[in-house]
C-alpha positions in Angstrom: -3.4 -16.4 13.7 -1.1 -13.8 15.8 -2.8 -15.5 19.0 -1.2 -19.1 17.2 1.5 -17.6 17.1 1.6 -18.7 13.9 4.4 -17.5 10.9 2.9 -16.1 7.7 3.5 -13.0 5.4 0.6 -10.2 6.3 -0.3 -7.7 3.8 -2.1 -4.8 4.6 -3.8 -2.7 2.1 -6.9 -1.3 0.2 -8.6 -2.4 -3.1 -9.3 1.3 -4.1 -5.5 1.9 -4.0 -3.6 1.4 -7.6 -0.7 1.1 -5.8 -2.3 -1.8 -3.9 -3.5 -3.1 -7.2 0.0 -3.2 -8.8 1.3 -4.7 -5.9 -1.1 -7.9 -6.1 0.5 -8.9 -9.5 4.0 -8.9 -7.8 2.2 -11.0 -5.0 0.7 -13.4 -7.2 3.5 -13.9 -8.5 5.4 -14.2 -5.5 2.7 -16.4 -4.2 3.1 -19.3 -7.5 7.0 -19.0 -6.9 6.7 -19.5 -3.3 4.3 -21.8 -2.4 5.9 -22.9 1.4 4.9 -19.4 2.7 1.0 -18.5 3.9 0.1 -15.0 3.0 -2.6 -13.1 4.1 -4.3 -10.1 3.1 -6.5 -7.9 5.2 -8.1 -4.2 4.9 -5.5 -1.7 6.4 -8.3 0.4 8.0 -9.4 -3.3 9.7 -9.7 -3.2 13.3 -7.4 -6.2 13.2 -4.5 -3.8 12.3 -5.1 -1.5 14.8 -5.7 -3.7 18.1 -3.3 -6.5 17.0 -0.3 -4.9 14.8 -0.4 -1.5 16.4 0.7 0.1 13.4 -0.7 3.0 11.5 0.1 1.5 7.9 0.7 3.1 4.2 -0.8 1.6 2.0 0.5 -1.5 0.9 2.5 -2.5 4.2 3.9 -6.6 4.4 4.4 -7.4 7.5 6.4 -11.1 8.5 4.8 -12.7 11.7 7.3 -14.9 13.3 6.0 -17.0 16.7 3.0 -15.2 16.3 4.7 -11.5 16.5 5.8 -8.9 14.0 9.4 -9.5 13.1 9.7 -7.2 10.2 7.3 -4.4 8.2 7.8 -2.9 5.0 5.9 -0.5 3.9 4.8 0.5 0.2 4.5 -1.4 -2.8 7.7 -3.8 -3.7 9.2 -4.9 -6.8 9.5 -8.6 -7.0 12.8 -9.3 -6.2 12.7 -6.5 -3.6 9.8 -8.3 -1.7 11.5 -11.8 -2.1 14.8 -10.2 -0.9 12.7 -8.9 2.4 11.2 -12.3 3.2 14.0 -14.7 2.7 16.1 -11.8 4.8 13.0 -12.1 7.7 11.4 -15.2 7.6 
């Protein structure tokens, strides 16, 4: 999606992580509030995070992909209002 250049919301995370648990409830509900943005969620150890981001991520990190690039990253897990704060700010 990067090479599509493509805008979307990427989260970056794993499963095993209760922070990264928590943080799918605020996504969710981010997610039914917000249906006009595409997010997507990939393992942070991924290779895909490594060749394309070329970040070294905590776990959770959102990243917003503008034109196909990173335009903003945020790192840890975000209250709601916190994460709809960062997205209106960077979308």
């Amino acid at each position: 999606m990067i090479a599509n250049k493509k805008d979307f919301i990427l989260v970056a995370g794993t499963s095993s992580d209760s922070s990264m648990s928590s943080y799918q409830d605020v996504m969710t509900e981010f997610a039914t509030k917000n249906r006009k943005y595409k997010i997507y969620y990939v393992n942070k150890n991924s290779a895909y995070v490594k060749k394309t981001l070329k970040k070294a991520v905590a776990t959770p990190a959102t990243f917003i992909i503008k034109d196909g690039k990173v335009k903003a990253y945020r790192s840890g897990a975000l209250q709601y209002y916190y994460l709809k704060d960062f997205v209106q700010s960077n979308y």
